[in-house]
Every structure is written in structure tokens, then in C-alpha cells.
N, C-alpha and C positions, 0 to 999 in steps of 0.2 A: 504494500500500500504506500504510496504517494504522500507524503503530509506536506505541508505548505506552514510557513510559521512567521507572522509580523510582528515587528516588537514595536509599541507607544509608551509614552514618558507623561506624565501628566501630576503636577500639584496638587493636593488635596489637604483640606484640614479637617478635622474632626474630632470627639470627645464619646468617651463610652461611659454611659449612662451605668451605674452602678458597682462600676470596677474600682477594687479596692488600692489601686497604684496609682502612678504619675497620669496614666492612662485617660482616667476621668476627668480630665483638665483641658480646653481646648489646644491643640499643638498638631502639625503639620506633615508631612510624607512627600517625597517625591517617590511616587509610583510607577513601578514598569511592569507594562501588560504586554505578556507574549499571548497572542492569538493562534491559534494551529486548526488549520482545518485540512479535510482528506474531500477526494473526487470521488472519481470511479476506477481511477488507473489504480492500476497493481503496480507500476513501475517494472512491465515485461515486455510491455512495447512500447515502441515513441507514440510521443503524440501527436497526432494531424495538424499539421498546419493551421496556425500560425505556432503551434508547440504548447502552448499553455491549457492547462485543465479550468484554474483559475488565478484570473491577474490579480498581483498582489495591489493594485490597484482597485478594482473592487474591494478589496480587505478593508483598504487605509480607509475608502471613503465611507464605507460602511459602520466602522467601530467608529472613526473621529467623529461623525453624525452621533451616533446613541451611546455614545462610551464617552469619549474623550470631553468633545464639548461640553456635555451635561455636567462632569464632573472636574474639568480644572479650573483650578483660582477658585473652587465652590468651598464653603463649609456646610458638612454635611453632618446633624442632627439630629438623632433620633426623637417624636416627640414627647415621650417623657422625659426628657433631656432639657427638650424645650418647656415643659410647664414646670418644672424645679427650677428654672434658670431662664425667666421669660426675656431679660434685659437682651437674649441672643436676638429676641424679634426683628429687633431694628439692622440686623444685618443685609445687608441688600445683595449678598452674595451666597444666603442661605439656600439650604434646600433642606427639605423634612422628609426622615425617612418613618415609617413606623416600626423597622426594626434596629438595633444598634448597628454602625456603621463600621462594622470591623471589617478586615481582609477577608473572613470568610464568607461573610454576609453580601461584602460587594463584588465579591467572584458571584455566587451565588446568584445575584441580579444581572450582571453583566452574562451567565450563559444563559438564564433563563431571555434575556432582548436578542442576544444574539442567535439562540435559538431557531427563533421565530420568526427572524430576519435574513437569515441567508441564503442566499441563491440556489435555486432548488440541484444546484450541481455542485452544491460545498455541503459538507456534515461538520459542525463542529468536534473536534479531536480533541484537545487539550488546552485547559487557558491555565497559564502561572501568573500569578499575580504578588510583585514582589513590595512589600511596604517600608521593608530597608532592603541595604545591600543583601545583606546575608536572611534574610528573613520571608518568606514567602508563603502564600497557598496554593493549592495546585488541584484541579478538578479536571478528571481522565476518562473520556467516555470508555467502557470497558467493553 
């Protein structure tokens, strides 16, 4: 099988609503989304002309639409978050989730959009989603 894989960079800030650490405090991530997605090709034979299963162009424009845009430069809230801690309202860069905004939560959102959104000739494969360097979640279609 064939995997195809694009990697985005995008700022994000956020606070976890009940977490006993540093964590529960507004503070920020510079995040990298690897996207992987499979065709039809087994990689046994070439591909027809013009050679591409799917351009990674499609990928970029498709995640930076429902992925990227929605979430850089955003602070992202979950809203019990927001009703312990209303002074966040006047952010103008908010966005309210109803569940906490961690790494696994917004893997979790990002395959269930991208799901649903990709070209009926791409399967989503695999997304890493890393929140520091060394730090990541990782969701594997099996």
C-alpha cells in the first residue's frame, strides 16, 4: 500500500479545564500535524499518467481549510473552562470546544473533519499530532 504523508505547523493556545498541573493555566504549543493518507495503489505498479494517486496539493488545501485555519493564532477553551473563568469571553480569538482541548481530543476532531472530507480516492491512514518536540498523539487506522 501506497501512503502519502503532509506535514503542517500551526500555533495554538489552550488550558485544561480540571488538570491538577501547570497545564490548567492558559499557555501555548507550536503544533505539527502529519496527515497520511492511502489510494488504491499497492505500490506494484506505476501509476497512469500524470503518476499521482493523490496530489499532495489537495492534502495542503484541504487540512489548511478545516485544520489549520480554524485552529492557528486561536485559543481554544473548553466551556466549563469558560464558565469558571468567564473574563476568557472577551477574547476575540476564542473558540469553544465542549470537550477539553488536549492533543488527544484534537486528533480526535481533526480525523473525525477529515474523515468526512476527503476525496472519495484518499482513506485517511494515520495522523501524528505532535504538541512539543518530543511529545505527541498518534491515531492509526488499523
Amino acid at each position: 500500500m501506497l501512503l502519502l504523508t503532509k506535514i503542517f505547523r500551526f500555533e495554538m493556545a489552550h488550558a485544561i479545564y480540571g488538570y491538577p498541573g501547570a497545564c490548567k493555566n492558559i499557555h501555548g504549543h507550536s503544533y505539527e500535524l502529519h496527515v497520511t493518507v492511502s489510494g488504491t495503489a499497492k505500490g506494484e505498479d506505476y501509476i497512469p499518467a500524470p503518476g499521482f494517486e493523490i496530489d499532495f496539493k489537495e492534502i495542503k488545501k484541504l487540512v489548511t481549510e478545516l485544520v489549520i485555519k480554524p485552529f492557528d493564532h486561536k485559543l481554544v477553551l473548553s466551556r466549563a473552562y469558560q464558565d469558571k473563568n468567564p473574563i476568557v469571553l472577551t477574547q476575540e480569538n476564542l473558540v469553544t470546544w465542549e470537550a477539553e482541548p488536549t492533543a488527544e481530543n484534537l486528533l480526535t476532531y481533526i480525523c473525525q473533519i477529515l474523515k468526512n472530507n476527503l476525496p472519495g480516492n484518499a482513506a485517511l491512514a494515520k495522523l501524528k499530532l505532535f504538541e512539543t518536540k518530543d511529545s505527541y498523539a498518534e491515531w492509526v487506522n488499523l
